[in-house]
C-alpha positions as CSV (number, residue, x, y, z in Angstrom):
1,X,-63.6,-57.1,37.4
2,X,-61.0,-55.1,35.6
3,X,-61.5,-52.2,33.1
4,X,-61.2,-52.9,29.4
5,X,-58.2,-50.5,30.1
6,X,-59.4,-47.8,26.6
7,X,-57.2,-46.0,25.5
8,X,-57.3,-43.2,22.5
9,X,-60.7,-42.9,20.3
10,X,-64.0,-44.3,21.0
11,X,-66.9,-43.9,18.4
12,X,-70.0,-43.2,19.4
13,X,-72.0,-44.3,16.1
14,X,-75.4,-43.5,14.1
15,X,-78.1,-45.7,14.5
16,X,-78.9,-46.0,10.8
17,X,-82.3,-45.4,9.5
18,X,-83.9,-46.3,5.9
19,X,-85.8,-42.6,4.4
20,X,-88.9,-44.0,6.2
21,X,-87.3,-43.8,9.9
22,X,-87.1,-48.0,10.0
23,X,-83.5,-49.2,10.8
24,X,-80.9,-49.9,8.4
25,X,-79.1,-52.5,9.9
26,X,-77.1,-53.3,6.7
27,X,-75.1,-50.3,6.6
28,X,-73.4,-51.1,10.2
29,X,-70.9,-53.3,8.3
30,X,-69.9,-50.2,6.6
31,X,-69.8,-47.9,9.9
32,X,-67.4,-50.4,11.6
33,X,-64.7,-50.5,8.4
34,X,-65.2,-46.7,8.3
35,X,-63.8,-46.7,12.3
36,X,-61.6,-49.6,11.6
37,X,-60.1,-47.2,8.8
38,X,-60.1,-43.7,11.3
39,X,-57.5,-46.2,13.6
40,X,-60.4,-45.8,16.3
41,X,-60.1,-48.3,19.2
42,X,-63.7,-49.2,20.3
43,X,-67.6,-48.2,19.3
44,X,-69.4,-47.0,22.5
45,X,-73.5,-48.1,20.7
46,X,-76.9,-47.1,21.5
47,X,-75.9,-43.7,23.2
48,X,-76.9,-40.2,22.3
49,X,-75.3,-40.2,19.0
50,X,-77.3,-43.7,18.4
51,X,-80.6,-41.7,19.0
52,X,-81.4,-44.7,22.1
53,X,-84.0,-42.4,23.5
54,X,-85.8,-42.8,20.0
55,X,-85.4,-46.5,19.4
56,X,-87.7,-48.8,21.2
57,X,-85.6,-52.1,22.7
58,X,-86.4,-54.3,20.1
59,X,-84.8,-52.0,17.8
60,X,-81.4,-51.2,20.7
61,X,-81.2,-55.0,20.8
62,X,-81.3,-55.3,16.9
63,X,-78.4,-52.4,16.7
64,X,-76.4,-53.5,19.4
65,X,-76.6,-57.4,17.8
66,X,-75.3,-56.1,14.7
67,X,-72.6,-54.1,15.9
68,X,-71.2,-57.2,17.6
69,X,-71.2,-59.2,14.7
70,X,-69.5,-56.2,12.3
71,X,-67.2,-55.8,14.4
72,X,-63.6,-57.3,13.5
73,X,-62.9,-59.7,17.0
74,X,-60.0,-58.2,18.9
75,X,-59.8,-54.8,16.8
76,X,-63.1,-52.9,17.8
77,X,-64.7,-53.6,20.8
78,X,-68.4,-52.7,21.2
79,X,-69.1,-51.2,24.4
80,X,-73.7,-50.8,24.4
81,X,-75.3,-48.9,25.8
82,X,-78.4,-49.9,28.3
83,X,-79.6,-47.1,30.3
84,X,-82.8,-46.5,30.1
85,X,-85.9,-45.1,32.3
86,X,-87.3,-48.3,33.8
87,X,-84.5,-50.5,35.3
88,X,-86.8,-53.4,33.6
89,X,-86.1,-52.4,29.9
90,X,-82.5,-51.4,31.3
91,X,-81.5,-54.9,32.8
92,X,-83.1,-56.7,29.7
93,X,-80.7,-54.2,27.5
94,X,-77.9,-55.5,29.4
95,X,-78.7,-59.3,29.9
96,X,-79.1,-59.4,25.9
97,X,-75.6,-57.4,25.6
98,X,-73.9,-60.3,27.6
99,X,-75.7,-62.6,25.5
100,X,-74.5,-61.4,22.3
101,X,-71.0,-61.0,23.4
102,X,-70.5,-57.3,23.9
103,X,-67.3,-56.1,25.4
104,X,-68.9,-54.0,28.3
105,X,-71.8,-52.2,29.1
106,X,-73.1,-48.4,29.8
107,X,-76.1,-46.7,31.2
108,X,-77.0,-43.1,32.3
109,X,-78.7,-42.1,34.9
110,X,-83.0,-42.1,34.7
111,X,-84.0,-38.5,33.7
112,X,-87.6,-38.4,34.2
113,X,-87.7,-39.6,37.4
114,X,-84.0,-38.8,38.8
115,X,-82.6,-39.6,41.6
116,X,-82.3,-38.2,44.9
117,X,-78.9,-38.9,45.9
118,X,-75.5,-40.6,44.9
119,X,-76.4,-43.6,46.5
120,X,-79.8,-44.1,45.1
121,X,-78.0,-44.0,41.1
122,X,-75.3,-46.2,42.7
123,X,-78.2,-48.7,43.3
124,X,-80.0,-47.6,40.3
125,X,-76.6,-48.9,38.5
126,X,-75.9,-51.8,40.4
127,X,-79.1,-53.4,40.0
128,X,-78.7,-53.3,35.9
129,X,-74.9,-54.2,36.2
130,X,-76.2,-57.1,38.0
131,X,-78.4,-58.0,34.8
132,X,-74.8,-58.6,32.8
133,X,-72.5,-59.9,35.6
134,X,-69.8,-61.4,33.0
135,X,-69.4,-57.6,31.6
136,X,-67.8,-54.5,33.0
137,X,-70.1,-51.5,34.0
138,X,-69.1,-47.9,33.0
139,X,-71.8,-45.2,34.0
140,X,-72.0,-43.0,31.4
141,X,-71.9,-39.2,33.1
142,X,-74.5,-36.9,30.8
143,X,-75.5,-33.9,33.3
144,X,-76.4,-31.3,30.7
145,X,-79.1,-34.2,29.3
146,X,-80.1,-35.9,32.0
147,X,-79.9,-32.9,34.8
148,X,-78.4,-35.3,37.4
149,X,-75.6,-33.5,38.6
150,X,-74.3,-35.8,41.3
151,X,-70.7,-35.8,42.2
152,X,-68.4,-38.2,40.5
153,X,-66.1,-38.3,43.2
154,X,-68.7,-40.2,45.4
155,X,-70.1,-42.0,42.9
156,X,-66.7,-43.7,42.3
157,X,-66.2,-44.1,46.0
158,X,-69.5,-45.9,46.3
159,X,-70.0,-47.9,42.8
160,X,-66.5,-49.4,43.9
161,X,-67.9,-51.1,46.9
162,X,-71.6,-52.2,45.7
163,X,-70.8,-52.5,42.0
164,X,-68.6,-56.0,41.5
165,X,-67.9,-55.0,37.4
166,X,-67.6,-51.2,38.0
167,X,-65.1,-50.3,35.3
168,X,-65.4,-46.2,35.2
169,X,-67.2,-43.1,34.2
170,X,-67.7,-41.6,30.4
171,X,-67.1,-38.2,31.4
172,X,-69.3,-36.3,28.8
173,X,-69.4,-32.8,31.4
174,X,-66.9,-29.4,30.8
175,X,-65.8,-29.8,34.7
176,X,-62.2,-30.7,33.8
177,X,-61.0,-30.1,37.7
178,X,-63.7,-33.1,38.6
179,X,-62.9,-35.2,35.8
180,X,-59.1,-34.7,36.7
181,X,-60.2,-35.4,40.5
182,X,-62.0,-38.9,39.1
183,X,-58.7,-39.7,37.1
184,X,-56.5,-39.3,40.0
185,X,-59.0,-41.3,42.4
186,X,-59.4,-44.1,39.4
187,X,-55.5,-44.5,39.3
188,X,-54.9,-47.7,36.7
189,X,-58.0,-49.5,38.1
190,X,-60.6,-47.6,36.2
191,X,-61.3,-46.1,32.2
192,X,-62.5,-42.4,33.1
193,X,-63.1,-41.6,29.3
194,X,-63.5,-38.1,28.1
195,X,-66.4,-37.2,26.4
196,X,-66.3,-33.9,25.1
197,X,-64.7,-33.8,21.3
198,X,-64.4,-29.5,21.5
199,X,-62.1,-29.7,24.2
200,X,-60.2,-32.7,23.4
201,X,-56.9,-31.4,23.9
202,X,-57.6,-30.2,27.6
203,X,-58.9,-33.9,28.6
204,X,-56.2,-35.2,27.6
205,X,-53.9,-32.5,29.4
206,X,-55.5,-33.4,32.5
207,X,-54.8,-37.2,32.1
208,X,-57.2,-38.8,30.0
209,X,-55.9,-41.7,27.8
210,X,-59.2,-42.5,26.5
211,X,-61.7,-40.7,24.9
212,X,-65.7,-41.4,23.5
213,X,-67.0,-39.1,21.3
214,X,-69.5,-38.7,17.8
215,X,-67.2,-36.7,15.4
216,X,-64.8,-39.7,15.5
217,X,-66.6,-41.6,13.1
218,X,-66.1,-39.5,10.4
219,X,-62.8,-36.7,11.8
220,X,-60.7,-39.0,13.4
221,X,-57.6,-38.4,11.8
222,X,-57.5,-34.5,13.3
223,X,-58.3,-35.9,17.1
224,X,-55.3,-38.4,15.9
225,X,-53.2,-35.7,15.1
226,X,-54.0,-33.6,17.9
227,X,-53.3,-36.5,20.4
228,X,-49.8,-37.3,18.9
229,X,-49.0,-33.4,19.1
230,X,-49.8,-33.4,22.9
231,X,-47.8,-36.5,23.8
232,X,-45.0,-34.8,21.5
233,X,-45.4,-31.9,23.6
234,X,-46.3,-29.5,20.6
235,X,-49.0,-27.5,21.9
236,X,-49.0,-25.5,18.9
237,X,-50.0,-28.1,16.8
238,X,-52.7,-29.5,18.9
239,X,-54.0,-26.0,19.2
240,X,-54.4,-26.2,15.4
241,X,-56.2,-29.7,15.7
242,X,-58.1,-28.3,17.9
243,X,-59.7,-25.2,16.3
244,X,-59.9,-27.0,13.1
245,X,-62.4,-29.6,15.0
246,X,-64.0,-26.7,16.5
247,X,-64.8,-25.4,13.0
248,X,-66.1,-28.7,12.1
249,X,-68.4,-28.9,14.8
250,X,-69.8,-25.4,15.0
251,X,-71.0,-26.4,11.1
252,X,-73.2,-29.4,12.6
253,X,-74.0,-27.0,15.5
254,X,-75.7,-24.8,12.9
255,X,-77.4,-27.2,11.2
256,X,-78.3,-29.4,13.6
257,X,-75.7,-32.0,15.3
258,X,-76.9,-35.4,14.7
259,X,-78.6,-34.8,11.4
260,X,-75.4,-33.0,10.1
261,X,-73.1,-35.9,11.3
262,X,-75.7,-38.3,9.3
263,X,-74.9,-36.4,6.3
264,X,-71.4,-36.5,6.8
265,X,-71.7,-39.8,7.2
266,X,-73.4,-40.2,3.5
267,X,-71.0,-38.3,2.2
268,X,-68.3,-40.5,3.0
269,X,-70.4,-43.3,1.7
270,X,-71.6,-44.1,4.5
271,X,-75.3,-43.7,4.5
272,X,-77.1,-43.6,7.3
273,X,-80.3,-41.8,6.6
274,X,-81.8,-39.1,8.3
275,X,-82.2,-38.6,12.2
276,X,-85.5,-39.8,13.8
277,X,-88.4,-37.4,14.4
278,X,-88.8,-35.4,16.3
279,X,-85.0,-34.2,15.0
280,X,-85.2,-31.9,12.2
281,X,-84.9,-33.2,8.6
282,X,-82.2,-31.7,6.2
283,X,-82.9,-30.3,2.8
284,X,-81.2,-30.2,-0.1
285,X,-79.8,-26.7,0.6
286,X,-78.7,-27.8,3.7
287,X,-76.8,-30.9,2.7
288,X,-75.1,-28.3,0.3
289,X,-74.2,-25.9,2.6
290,X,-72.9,-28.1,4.9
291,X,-70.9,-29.7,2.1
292,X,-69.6,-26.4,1.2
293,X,-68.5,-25.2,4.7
294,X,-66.7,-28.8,5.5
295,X,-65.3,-29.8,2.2
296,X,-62.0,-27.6,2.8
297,X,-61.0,-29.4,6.3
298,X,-58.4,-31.7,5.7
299,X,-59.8,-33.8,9.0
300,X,-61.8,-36.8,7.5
301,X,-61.1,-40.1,7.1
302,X,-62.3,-39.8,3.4
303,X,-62.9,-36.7,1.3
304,X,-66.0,-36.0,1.4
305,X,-68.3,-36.0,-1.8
306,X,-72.1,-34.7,-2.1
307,X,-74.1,-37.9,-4.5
């Protein structure tokens, strides 16, 4: 089975929550038109932005539904997420993606109990690719979350013979020599998509053409502009692009990066309530300060504006 062949942004979007901590599905109608606006090309559900290791699978299938139907046919594909650590909930995750029509599938590897070699995650994988046989299969590489620290090399190598709808790796690790190493062994016949939105610009000087990350539902336009600069060959400019998403994401590093992003979100009118316990809970003196250290950064796809 082929890749989806991705190329340039990939949002990885908030699972909405009502004040309470109940989802919100309503407001996913309004987080597909805000990527539809950034010029993304795909929304990559149910991940670690998505809070999946928070949501039971009722509430992932109920998410991952609603993203399907939001999204505008042929404009935004929705790539869900289904790992998970029983291969039970993880197949059922990716039997109901087929079902409703997703574009592909992810899953990262178990991180309770991990496994003890390359080929046991290869297995691990195949066994819920098998679950969604009509969908491609992209293992979704988190080592600094999950602690399995495997080599991607091999896993390519052997998810290419025992996986029939292996599509490629999202690459969210800093080892640019291995993801370079994965893009060369990958050729055209596999997405390797880069996952790390602080160091864009040196994924895509090492070959990416596709990237998944959280800050691009709300700054695409700066990983835009930084992505035409490098194809331009301006390195100064991308440079620029680059620190200026830097400074944007040290704010939500202070604050806390997936409740900050939430209220980013609201400010652009998007609202998408607060993050799920145990994640900390802004104040009203946060939501101000970080309105007061973003407002200036001409990298949004709207201005943003406190209610």
């Amino acid at each position: 089975m082929a890749c989806l062949h991705l190329k340039g942004l990939i949002a990885a979007p908030h699972s909405p929550f009502h004040a309470d901590g109940t989802l919100n599905l309503a407001v996913i109608e309004k987080q597909a038109q805000l990527l539809v606006e950034g010029r993304t090309s795909g929304a990559f559900v149910c991940g670690t932005t998505g809070e999946n290791a928070s949501l039971s699978t009722q509430e992932r299938m109920q998410v991952a539904g609603r993203w399907v139907e939001a999204a505008p046919p042929g404009e935004l594909p929705v790539i869900v997420h289904v790992g998970h650590t029983s291969i039970a909930e993880s197949r059922a995750l990716a039997a109901h993606a087929q079902t409703i029509g997703a574009a592909a599938i992810s899953a990262l590897s178990p991180y309770f109990f991990k496994p003890g070699s390359v080929t046991d995650l290869v297995e691990f994988c195949a066994q819920v690719a098998a679950a969604a046989p009509e969908l491609p299969f992209y293992y979704y590489h988190l080592p600094g979350m999950t602690g399995v620290t495997f080599s991607m090399i091999e896993l390519i190598r052997q998810a290419r013979d025992r996986i029939p709808t292996f599509a490629g790796i999202k690459y969210t690790h800093n080892d640019l020599k291995e993801f370079q190493q994965c893009l060369q062994l990958a050729e055209e016949s596999l997405d390797i998509l880069f996952g790390r939105d602080e160091i864009l610009m040196h994924g895509f000087a090492a070959g990416a053409r596709g990237a998944v990350g959280s800050t691009y539902n709300y700054a695409a336009p700066v990983y835009l502009r930084l992505i035409e600069a490098m194809n331009a060959g301006n390195l100064p400019a991308a440079r620029e692009c680059q620190a200026q998403a830097v400074r944007m994401i040290e704010v939500l590093r202070k604050y806390g990066e997936i409740p900050t992003a939430k209220a980013i979100m609201t400010m652009l009118g998007v609202p998408c309530g607060p993050a799920r316990t145990p994640l900390p809970k802004l104040t009203d003196r946060h939501t101000q300060g970080i309105f007061d250290e973003l407002a200036g950064l001409d990298i949004f796809v709207r201005p943003l504006r406190l209610a």
